[in-house]
N, CA, C and O atoms as a GROMACS GRO file, in nm:
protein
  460
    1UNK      N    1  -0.203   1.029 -13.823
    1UNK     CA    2  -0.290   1.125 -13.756
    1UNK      C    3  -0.260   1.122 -13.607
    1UNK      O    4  -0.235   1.013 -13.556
    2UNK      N    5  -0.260   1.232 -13.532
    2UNK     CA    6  -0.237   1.230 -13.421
    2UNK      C    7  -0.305   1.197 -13.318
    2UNK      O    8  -0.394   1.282 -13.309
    3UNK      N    9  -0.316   1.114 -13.227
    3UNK     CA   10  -0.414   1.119 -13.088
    3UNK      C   11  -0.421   1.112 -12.981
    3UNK      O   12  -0.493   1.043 -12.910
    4UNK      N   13  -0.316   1.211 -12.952
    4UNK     CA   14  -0.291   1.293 -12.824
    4UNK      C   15  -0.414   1.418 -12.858
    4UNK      O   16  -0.379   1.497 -12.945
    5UNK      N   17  -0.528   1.437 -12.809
    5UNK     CA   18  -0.612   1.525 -12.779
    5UNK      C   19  -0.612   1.631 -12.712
    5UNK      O   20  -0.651   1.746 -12.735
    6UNK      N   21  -0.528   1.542 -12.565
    6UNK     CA   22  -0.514   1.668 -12.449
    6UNK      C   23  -0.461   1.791 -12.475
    6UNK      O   24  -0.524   1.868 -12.404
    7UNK      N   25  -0.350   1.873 -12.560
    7UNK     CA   26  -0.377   1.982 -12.573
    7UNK      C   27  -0.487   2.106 -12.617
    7UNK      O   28  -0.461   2.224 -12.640
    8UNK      N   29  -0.650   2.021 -12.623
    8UNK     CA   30  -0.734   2.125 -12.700
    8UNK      C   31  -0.745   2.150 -12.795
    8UNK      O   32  -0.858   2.155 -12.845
    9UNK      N   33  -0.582   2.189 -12.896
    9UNK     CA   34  -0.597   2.233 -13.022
    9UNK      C   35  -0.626   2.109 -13.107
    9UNK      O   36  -0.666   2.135 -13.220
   10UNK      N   37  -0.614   1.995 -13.081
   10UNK     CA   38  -0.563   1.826 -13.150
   10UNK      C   39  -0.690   1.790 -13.180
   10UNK      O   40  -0.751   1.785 -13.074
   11UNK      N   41  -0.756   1.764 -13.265
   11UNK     CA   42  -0.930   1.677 -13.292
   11UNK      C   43  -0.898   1.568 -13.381
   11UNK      O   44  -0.819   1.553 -13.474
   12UNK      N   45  -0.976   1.505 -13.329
   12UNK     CA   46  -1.002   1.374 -13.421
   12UNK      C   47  -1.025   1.455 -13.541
   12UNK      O   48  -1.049   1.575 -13.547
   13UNK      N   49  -1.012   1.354 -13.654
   13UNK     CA   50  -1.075   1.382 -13.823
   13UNK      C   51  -1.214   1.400 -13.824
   13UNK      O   52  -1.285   1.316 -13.770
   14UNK      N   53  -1.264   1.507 -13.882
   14UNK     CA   54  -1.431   1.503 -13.895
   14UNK      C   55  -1.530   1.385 -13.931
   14UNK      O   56  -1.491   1.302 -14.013
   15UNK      N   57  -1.677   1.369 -13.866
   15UNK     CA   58  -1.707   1.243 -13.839
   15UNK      C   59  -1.762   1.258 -13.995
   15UNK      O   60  -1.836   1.162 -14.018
   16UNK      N   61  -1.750   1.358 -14.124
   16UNK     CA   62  -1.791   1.344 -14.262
   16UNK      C   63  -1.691   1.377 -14.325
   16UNK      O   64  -1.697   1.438 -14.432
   17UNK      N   65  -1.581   1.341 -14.266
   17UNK     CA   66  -1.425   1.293 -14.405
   17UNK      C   67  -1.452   1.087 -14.428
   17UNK      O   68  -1.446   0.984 -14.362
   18UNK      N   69  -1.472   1.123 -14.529
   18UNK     CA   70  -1.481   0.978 -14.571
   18UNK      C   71  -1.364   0.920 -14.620
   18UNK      O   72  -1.273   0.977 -14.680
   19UNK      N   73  -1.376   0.750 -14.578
   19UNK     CA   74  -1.241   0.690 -14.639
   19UNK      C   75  -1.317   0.579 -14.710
   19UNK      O   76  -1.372   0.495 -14.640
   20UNK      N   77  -1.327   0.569 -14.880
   20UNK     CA   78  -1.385   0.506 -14.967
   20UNK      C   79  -1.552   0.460 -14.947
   20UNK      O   80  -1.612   0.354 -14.958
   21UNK      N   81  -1.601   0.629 -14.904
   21UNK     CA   82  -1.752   0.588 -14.904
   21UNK      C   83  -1.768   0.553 -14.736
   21UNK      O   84  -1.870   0.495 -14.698
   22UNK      N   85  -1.691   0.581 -14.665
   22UNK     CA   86  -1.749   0.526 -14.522
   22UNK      C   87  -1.730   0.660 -14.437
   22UNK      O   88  -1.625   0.717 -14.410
   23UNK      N   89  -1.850   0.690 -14.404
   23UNK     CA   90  -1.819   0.816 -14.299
   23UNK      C   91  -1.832   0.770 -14.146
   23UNK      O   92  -1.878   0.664 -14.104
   24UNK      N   93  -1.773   0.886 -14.066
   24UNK     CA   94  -1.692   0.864 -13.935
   24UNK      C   95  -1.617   0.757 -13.937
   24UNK      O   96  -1.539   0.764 -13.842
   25UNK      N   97  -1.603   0.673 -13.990
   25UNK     CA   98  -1.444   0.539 -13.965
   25UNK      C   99  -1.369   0.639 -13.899
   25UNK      O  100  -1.390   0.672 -13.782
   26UNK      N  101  -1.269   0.695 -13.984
   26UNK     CA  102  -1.159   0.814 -13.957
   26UNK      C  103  -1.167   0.874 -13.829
   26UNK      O  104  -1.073   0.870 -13.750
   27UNK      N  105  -1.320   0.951 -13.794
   27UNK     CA  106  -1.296   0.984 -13.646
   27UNK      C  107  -1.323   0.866 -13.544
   27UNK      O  108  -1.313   0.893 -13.424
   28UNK      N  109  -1.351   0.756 -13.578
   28UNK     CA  110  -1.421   0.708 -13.416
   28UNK      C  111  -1.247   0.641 -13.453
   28UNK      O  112  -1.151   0.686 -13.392
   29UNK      N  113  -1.237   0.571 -13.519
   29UNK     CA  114  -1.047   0.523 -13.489
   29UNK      C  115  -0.962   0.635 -13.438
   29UNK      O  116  -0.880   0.608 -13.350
   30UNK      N  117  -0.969   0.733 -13.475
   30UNK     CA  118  -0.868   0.893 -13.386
   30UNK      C  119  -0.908   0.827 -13.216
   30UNK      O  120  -0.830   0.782 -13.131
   31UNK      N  121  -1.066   0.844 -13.210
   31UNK     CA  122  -1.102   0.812 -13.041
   31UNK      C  123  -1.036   0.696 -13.019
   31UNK      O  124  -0.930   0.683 -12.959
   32UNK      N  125  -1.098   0.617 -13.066
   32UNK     CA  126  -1.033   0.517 -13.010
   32UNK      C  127  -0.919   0.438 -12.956
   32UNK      O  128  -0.893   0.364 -12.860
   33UNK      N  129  -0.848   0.501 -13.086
   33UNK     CA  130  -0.682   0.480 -13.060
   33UNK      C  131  -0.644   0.564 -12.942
   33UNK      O  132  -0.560   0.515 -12.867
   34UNK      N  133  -0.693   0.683 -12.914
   34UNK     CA  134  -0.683   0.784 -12.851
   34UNK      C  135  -0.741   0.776 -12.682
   34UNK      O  136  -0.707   0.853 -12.593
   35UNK      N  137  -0.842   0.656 -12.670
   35UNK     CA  138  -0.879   0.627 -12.583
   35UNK      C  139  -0.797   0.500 -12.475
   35UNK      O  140  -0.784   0.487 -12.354
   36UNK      N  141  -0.748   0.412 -12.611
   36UNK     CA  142  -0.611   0.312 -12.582
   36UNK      C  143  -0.532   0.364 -12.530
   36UNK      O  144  -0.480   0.295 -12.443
   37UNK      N  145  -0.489   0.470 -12.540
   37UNK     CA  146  -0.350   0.512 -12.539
   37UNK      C  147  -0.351   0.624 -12.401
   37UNK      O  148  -0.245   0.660 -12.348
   38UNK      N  149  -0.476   0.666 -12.358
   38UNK     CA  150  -0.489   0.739 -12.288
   38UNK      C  151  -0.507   0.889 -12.328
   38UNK      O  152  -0.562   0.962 -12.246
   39UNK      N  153  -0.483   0.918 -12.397
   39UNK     CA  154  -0.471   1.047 -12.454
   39UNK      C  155  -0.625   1.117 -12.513
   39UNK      O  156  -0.642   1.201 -12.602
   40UNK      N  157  -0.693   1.070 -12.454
   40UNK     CA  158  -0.862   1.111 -12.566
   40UNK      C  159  -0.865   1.240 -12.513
   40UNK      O  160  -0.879   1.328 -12.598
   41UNK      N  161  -0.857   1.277 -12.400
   41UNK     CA  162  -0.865   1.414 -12.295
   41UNK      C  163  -1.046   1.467 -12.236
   41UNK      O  164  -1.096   1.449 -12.125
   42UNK      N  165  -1.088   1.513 -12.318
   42UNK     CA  166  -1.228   1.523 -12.308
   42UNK      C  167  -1.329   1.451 -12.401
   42UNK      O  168  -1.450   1.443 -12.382
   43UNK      N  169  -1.269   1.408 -12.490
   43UNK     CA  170  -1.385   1.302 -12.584
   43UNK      C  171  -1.425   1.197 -12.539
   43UNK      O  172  -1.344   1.136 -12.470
   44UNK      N  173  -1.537   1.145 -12.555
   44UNK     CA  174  -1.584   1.034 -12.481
   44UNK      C  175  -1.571   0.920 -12.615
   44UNK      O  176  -1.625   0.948 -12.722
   45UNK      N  177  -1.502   0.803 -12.599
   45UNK     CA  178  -1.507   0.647 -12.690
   45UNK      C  179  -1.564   0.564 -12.614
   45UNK      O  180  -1.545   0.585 -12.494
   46UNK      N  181  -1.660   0.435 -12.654
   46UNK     CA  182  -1.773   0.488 -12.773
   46UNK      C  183  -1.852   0.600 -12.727
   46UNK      O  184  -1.927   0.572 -12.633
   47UNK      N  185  -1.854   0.711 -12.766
   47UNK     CA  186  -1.968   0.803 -12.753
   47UNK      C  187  -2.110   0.801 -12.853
   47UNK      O  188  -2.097   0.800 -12.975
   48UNK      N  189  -2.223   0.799 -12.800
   48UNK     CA  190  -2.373   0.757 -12.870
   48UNK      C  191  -2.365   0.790 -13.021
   48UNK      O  192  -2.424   0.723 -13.106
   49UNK      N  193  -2.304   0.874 -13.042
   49UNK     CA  194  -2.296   0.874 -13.209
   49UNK      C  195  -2.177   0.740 -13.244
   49UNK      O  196  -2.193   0.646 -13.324
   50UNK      N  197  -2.090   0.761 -13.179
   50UNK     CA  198  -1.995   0.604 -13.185
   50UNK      C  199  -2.081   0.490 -13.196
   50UNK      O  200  -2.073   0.415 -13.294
   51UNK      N  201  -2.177   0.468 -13.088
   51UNK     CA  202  -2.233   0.355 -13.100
   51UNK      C  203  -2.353   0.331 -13.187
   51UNK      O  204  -2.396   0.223 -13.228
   52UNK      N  205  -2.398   0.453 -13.209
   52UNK     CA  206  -2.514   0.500 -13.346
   52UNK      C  207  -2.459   0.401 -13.458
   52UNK      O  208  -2.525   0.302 -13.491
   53UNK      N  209  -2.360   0.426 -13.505
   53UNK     CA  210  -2.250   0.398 -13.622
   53UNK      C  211  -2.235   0.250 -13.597
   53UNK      O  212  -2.261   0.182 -13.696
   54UNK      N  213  -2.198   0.181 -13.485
   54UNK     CA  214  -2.161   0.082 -13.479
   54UNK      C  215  -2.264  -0.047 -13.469
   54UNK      O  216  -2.231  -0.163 -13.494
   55UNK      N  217  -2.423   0.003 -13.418
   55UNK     CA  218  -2.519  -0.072 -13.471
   55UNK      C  219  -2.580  -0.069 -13.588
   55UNK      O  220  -2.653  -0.164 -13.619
   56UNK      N  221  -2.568   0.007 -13.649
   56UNK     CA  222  -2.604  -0.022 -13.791
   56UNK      C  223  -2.522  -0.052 -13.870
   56UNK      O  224  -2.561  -0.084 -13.982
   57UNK      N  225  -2.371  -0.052 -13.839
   57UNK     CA  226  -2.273  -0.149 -13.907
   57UNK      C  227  -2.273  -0.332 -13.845
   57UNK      O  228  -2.220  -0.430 -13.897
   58UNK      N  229  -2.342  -0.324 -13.736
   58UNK     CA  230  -2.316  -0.428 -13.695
   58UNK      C  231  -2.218  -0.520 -13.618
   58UNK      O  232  -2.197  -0.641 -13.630
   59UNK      N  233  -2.166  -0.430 -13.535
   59UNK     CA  234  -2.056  -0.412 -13.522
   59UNK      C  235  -2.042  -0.403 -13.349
   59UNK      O  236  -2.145  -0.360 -13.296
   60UNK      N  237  -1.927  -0.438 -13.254
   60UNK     CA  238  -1.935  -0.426 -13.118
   60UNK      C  239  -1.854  -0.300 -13.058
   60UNK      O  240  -1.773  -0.269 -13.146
   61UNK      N  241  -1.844  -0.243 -12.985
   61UNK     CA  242  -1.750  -0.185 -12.931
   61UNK      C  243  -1.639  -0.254 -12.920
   61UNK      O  244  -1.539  -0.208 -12.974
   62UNK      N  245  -1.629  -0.381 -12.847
   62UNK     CA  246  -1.506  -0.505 -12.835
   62UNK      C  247  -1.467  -0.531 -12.982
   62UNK      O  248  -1.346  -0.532 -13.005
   63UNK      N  249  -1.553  -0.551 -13.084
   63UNK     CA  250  -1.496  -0.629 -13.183
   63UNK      C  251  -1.449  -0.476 -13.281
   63UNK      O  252  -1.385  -0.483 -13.386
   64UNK      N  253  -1.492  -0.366 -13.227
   64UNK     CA  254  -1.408  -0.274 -13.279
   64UNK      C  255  -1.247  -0.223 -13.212
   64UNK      O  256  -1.155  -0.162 -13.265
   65UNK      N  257  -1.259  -0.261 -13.112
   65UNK     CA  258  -1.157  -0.240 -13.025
   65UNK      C  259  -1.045  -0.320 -13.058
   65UNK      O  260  -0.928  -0.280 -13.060
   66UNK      N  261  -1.082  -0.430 -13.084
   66UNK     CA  262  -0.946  -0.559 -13.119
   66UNK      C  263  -0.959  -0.548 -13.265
   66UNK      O  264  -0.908  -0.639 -13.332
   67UNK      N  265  -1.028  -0.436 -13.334
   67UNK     CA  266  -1.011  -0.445 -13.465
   67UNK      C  267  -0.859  -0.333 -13.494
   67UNK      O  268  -0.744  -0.364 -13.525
   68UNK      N  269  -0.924  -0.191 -13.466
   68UNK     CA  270  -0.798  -0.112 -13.391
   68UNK      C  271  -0.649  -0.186 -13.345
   68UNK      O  272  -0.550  -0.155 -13.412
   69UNK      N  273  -0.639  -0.251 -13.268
   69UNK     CA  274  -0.566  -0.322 -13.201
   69UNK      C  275  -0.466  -0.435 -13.328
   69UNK      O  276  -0.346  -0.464 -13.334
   70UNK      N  277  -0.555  -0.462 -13.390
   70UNK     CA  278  -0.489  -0.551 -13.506
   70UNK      C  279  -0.451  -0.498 -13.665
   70UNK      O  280  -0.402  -0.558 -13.760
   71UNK      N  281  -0.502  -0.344 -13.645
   71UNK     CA  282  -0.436  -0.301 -13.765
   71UNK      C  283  -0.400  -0.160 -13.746
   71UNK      O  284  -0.475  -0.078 -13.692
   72UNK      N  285  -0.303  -0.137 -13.783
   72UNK     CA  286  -0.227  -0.016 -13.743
   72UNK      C  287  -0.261   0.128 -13.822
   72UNK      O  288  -0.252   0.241 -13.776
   73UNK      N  289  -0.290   0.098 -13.919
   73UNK     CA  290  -0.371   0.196 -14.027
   73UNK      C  291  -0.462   0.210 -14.099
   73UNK      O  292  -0.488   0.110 -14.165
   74UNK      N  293  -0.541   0.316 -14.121
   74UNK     CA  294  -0.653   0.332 -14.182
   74UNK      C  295  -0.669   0.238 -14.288
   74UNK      O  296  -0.782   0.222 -14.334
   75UNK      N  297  -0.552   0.156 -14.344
   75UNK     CA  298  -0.659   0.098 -14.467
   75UNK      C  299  -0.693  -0.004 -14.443
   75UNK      O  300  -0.785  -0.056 -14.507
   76UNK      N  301  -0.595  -0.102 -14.290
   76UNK     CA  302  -0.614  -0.208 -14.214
   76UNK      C  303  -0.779  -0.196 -14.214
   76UNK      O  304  -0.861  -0.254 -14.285
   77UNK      N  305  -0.801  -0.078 -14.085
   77UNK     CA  306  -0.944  -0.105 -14.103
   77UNK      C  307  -1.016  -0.052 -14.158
   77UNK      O  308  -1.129  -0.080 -14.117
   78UNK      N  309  -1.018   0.044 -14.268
   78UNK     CA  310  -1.122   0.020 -14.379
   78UNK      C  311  -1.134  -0.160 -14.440
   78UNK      O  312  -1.236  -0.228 -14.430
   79UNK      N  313  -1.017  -0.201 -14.496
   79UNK     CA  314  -1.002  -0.338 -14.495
   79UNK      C  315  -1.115  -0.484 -14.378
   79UNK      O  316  -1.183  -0.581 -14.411
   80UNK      N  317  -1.087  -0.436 -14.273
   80UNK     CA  318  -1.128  -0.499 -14.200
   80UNK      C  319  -1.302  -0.507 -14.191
   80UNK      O  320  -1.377  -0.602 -14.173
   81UNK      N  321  -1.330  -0.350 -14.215
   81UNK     CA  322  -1.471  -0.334 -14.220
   81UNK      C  323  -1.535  -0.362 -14.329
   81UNK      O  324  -1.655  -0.388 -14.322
   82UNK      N  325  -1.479  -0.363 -14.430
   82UNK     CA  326  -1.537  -0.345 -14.546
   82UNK      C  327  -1.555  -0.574 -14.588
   82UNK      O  328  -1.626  -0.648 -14.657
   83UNK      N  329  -1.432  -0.588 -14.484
   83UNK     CA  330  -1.481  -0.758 -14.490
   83UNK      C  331  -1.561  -0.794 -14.386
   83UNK      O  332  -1.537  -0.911 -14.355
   84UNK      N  333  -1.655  -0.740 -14.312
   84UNK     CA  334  -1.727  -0.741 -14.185
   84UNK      C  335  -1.834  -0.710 -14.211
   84UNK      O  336  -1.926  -0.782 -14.172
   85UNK      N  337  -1.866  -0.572 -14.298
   85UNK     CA  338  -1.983  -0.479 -14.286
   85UNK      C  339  -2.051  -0.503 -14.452
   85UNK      O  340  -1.977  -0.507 -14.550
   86UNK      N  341  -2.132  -0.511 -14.456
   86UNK     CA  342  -2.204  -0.485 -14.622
   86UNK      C  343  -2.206  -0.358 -14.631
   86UNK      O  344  -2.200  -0.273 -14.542
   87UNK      N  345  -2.217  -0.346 -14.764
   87UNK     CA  346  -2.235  -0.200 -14.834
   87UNK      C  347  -2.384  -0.157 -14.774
   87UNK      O  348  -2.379  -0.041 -14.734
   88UNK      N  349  -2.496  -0.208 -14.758
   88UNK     CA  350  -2.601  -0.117 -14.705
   88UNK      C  351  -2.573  -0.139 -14.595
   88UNK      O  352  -2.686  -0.185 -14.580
   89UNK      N  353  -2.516  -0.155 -14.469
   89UNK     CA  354  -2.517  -0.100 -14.388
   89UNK      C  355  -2.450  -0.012 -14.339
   89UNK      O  356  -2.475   0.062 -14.244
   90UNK      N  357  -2.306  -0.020 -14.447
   90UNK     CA  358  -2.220   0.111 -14.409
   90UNK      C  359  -2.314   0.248 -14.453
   90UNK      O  360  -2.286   0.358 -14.406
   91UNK      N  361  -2.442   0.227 -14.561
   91UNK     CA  362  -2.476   0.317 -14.628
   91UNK      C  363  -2.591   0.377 -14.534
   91UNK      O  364  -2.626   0.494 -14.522
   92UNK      N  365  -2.645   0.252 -14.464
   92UNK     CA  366  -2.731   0.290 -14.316
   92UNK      C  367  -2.686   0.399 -14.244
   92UNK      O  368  -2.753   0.499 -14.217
   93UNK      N  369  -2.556   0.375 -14.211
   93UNK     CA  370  -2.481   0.423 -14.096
   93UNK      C  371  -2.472   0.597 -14.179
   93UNK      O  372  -2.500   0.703 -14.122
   94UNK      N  373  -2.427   0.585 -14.313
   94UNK     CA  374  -2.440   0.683 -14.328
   94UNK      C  375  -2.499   0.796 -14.372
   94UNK      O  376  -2.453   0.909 -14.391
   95UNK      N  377  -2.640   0.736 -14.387
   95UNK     CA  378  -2.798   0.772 -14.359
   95UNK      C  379  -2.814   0.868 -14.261
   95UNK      O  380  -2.842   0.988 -14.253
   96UNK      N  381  -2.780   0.758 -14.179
   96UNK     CA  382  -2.845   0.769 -14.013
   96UNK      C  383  -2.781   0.923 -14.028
   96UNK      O  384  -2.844   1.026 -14.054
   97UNK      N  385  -2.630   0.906 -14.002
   97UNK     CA  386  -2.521   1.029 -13.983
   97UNK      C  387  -2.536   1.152 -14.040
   97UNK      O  388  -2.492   1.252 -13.982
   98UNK      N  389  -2.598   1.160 -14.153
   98UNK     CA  390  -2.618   1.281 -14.230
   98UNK      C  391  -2.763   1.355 -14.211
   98UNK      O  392  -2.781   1.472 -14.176
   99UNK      N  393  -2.879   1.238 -14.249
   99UNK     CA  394  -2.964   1.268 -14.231
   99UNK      C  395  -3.032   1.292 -14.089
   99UNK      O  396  -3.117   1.382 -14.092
  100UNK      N  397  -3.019   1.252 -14.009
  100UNK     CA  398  -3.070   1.281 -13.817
  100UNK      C  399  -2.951   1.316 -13.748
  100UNK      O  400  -2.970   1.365 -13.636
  101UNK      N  401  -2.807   1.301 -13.794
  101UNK     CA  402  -2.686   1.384 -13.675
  101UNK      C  403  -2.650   1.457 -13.772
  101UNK      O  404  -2.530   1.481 -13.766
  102UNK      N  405  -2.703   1.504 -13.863
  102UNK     CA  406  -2.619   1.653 -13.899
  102UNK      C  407  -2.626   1.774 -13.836
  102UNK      O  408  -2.580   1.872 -13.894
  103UNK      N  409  -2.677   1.786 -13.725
  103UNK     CA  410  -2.682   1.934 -13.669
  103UNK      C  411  -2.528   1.868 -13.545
  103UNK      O  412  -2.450   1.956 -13.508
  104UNK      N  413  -2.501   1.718 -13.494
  104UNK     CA  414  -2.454   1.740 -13.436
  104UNK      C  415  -2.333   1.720 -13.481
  104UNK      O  416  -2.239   1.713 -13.402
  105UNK      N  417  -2.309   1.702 -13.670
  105UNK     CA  418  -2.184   1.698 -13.692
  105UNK      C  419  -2.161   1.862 -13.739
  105UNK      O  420  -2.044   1.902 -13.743
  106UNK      N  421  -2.265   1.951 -13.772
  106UNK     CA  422  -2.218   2.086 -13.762
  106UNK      C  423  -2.182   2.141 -13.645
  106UNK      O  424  -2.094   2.227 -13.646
  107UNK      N  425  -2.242   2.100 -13.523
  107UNK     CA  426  -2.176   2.153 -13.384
  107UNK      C  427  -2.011   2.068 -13.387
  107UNK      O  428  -1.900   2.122 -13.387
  108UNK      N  429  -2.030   1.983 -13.389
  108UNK     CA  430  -1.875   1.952 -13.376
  108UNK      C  431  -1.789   2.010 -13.452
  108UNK      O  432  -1.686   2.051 -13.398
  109UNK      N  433  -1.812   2.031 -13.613
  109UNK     CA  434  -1.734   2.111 -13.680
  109UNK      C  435  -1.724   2.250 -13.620
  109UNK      O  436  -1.604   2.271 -13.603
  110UNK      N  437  -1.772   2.320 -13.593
  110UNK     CA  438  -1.739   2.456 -13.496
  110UNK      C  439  -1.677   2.444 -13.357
  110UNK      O  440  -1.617   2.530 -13.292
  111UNK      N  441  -1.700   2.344 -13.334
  111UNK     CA  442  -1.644   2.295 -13.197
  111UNK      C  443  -1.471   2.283 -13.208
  111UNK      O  444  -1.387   2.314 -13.124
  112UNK      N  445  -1.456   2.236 -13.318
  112UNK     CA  446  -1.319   2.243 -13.347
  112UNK      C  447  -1.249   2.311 -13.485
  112UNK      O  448  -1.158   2.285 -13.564
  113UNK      N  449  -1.339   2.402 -13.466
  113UNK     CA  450  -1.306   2.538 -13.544
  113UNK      C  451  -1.257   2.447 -13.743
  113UNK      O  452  -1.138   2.431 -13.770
  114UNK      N  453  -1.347   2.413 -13.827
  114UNK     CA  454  -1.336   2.363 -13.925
  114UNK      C  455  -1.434   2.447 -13.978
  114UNK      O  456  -1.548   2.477 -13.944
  115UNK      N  457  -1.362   2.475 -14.067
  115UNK     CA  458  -1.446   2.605 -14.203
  115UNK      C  459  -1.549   2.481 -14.272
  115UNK      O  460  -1.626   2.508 -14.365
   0.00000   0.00000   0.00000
């Protein structure tokens, strides 16, 4: 996945594409990696829905950062989380996400033009 942002057309993965039951993983790793690397452009990492996600996984900004850092692909850290995080809290997180940020994961989906 790409995360060079700065041209506009480039978005992270939607924060409700799931990778085995875990929603936003996929986008906050796009930021993040994307924030490493310099390339985020206008997205903010952690942004409050970032960190929404990351307290109810339990989880740090740092200890997500060197998680990134130590695995190069999505299944690294699904892997990584899934030995970190319990199943109810990934299921918290994705509570939280659906049920109280779904208006702001429908603005984002229009935001980057996703049918």
């Amino acid at each position: 996945m790409p995360i060079d942002f700065r041209d506009g057309r480039t978005f992270p993965r939607r924060g409700r594409e799931p990778l085995d039951g875990v929603l936003w993983l996929l986008r906050m790793t796009d930021k993040g990696r994307a924030a490493a690397a310099g390339t985020i452009h206008d997205y903010v990492y952690p942004c409050p829905m970032d960190r929404g996600v990351m307290e109810r996984w339990g989880v740090s900004p740092a200890e997500f950062d060197a998680a990134l850092a130590a695995n190069a692909d999505d299944a690294g850290m699904l892997a990584w989380l899934r030995g970190r995080v319990d199943g109810a809290q990934i299921e918290a997180a994705n509570r939280w996400l659906l049920e109280t940020k779904g208006e702001n994961l429908d603005r984002q989906d229009r935001e980057e033009r996703v049918a």
